[in-house]
N, C-alpha and C positions, 0 to 999 in steps of 0.2 A: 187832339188832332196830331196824328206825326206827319210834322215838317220834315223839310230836308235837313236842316240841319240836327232834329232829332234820330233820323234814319243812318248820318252819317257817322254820329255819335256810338252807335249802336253796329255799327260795322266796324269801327277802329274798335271797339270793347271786347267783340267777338272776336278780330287778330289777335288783340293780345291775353288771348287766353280766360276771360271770363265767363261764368256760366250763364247762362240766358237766365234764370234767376237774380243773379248779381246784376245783371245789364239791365233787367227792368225796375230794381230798386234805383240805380244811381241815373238812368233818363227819364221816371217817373213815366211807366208807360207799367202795362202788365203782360207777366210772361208770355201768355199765349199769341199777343202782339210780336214779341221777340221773335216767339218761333216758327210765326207765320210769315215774319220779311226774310227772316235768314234762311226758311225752307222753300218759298217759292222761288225760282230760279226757270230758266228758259236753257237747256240745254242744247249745242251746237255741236255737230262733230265735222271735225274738216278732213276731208279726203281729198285727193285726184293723182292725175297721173300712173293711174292703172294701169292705160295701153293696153287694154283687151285687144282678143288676136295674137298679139307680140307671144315668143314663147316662155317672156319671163315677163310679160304682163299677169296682173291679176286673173285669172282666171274660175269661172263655177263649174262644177263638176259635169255639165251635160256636155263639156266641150274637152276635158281631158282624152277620151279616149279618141277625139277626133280626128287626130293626126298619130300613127304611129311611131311617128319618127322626132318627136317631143327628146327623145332620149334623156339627156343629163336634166330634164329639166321638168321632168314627172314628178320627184321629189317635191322640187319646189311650190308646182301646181299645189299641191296636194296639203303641203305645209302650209302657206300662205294663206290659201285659202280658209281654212280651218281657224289659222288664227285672227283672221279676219273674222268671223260669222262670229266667234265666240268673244271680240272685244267690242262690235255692235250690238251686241245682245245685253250685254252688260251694262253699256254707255245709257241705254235706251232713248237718243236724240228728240229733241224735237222739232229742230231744224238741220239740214247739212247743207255745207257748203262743196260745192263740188267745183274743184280750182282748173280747171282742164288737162286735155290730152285725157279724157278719159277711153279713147280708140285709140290705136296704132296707127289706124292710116293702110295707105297700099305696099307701105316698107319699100319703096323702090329703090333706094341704096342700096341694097342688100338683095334685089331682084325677086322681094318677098318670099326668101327663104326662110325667114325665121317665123312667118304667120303660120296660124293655126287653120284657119280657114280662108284669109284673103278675100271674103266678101263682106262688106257694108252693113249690111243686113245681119249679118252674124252680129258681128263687132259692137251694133247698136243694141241689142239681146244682149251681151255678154253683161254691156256697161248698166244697160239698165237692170242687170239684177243684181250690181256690184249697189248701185242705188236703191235697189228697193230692200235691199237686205237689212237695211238701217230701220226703215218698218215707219219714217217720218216724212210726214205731207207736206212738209215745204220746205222748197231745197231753191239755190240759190245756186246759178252756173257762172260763169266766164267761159267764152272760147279759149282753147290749146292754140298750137301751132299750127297755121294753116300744113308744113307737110304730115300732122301727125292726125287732123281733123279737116282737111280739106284735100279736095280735088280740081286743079282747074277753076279756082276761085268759090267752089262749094262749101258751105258750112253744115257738116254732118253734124254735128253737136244739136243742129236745131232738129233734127229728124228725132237724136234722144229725149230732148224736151218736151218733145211731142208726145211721143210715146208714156211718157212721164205724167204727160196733162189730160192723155187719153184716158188712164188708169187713176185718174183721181186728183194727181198732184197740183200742188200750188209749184209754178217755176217761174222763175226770174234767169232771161237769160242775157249778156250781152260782153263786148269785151271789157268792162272795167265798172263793176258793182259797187254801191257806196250802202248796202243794208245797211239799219240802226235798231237794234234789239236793244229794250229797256231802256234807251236813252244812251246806248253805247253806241259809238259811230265803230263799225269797219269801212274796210276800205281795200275789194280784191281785184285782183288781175292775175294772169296764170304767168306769164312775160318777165321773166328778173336778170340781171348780167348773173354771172356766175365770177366763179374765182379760180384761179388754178394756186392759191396759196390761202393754207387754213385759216390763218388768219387775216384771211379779206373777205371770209363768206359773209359777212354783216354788212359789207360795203356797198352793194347796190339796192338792199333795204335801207340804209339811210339817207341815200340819196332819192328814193321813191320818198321819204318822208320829208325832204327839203321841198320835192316837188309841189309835194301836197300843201303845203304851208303856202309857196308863193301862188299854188289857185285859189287855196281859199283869203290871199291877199287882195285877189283878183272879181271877191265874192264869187266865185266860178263852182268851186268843188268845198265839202264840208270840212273840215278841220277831223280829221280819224286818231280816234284815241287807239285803234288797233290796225295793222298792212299786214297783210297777208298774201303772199306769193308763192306760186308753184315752179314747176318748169326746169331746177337745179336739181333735184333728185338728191337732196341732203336738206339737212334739216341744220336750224344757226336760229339765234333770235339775238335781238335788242334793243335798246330803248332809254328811257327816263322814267320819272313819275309820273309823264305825260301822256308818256305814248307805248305803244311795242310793236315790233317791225319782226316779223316773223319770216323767214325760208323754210316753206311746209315739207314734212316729206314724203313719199312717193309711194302709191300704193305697188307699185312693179316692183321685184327684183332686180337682180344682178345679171350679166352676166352673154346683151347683148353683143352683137360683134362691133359694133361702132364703139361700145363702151370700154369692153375688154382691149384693143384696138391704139385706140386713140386717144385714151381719158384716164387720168389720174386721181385720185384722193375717193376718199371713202363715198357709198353711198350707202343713205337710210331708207328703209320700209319700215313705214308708220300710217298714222294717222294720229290729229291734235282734237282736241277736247275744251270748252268751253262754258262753265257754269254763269250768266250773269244775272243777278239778283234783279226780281223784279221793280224793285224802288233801287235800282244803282243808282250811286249820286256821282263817282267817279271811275277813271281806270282803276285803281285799289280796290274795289271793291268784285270786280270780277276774279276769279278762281277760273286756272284752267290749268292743263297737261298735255301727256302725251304718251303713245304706246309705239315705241320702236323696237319691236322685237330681232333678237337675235338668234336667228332661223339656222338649224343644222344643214342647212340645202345649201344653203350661204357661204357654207366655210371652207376654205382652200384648203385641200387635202394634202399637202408634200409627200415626195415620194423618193426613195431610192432607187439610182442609175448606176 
């Protein structure tokens, strides 16, 4: 029989470098046992903060030529995109977590000059094919910001869910998700403070994890071996041997006017990744990443005056 504690044995053997051969002499188990706990895995890929519509949101090709007037930012459409289809493709998920703001909204700061289309309708199409392109049937939401997913107290998010469970999918929608895959706790919300000094982007991921400790003091909320938040549009993690407290980063680019504008310090276009072994016995024992590419659409060109 493998126990957990022979499972666990067998995960610290494989970090440090043993062959699945060697792991199954010294836990008395047989190879094919080995290779069957270390290759089953449940795969997660975490997206959000696309802001489809936006002209430096994510965007799929049916919607490029939409607006002529995309100008500086056709490039990027086009970049992005691309490197998106080709890092889901690869990932092949079997779950996604989708962290919010996956719409723009009606941009009214900006008097919706920077959308692509400015209707609802659109925006919900764009996102759900930024969703379905991952090709996995059970996705996991959080609402955005009400001005970036809501009108007037509306929650457009549940119109993509919908559409999502229309087509097949298993969804989970709500503001603050507590999944548990393989006996791992997460623990999402799209909502995090931000930082305007690089080194305090970890600080209000630690403080979501002080939180979480005093609910589940409270028996209220589970104790999460992994926090995951969106919403900063950079990317930061941290942690112990206990826990890890992640700032996801943002499927959108660079480059709108609020951002250009008013806001400092680096942003990342990514998306994170998650392998967790079907007999996980702890946090160490999950593998995970992440794909932050840097896009030539991206790069500030200087010039002579």
């Amino acid at each position: 029989m493998l126990t957990k504690e022979k499972c666990k044995r067998i995960f610290e053997l494989s970090r440090a470098g043993l062959t699945q051969r060697g792991i199954a002499k010294i836990v008395g188990v047989d190879s094919n046992t080995v290779h069957k706990m270390l290759n089953e895995k449940t795969r997660i890929l975490v997206i959000g903060d696309s802001h489809c519509d936006h002209v430096s949101g994510l965007t799929p090709p049916s919607w490029w030529n939409y607006r002529p007037q995309t100008g500086k930012f056709a490039q990027q459409m086009e970049e992005a995109w691309e490197w998106y289809i080709d890092a889901v493709a690869a990932l092949k998920p079997d779950v996604v977590f989708a962290m919010g703001d996956m719409v723009d909204g009606k941009g009214k700061r900006s008097g919706g000059t920077e959308l692509i289309s400015g209707q609802w309708r659109d925006q919900i199409k764009m996102a759900y094919e930024v969703i379905a392109a991952a090709k996995a049937k059970k996705i996991v939401m959080v609402y955005g910001t009400p001005y970036h997913v809501g009108d007037d107290g509306d929650d457009y998010e549940d119109l993509l869910a919908d559409k999502l469970r229309d087509n097949g999918y298993n969804v989970k929608l709500s503001g603050h998700e507590f999944p548990i895959v393989n006996g791992i706790q997460f623990d999402l919300k799209h909502k995090t403070g931000t930082s305007g000094i690089p080194h305090g982007r970890s600080t209000a991921v630690k403080k979501s994890r002080l939180w979480n400790l005093l609910w589940k003091e409270r028996d209220q909320q589970p104790s999460a071996h992994i926090l995951l938040r969106g919403h900063a549009h950079y990317f930061d993690f941290t942690g112990s041997h206990e826990w890890l407290g992640i700032v996801c980063p943002a499927l959108s680019g660079w480059g709108s006017k609020f951002g250009v504008r008013q806001c400092e310090g680096v942003v990342d276009t990514g998306l994170l990744y998650f392998d967790v072994p079907k007999k996980a016995t702890c946090l160490q024992d999950v593998t995970w990443g992440w794909n932050v590419p840097q896009l030539a659409s991206q790069k500030v060109k200087p010039y002579k005056v």
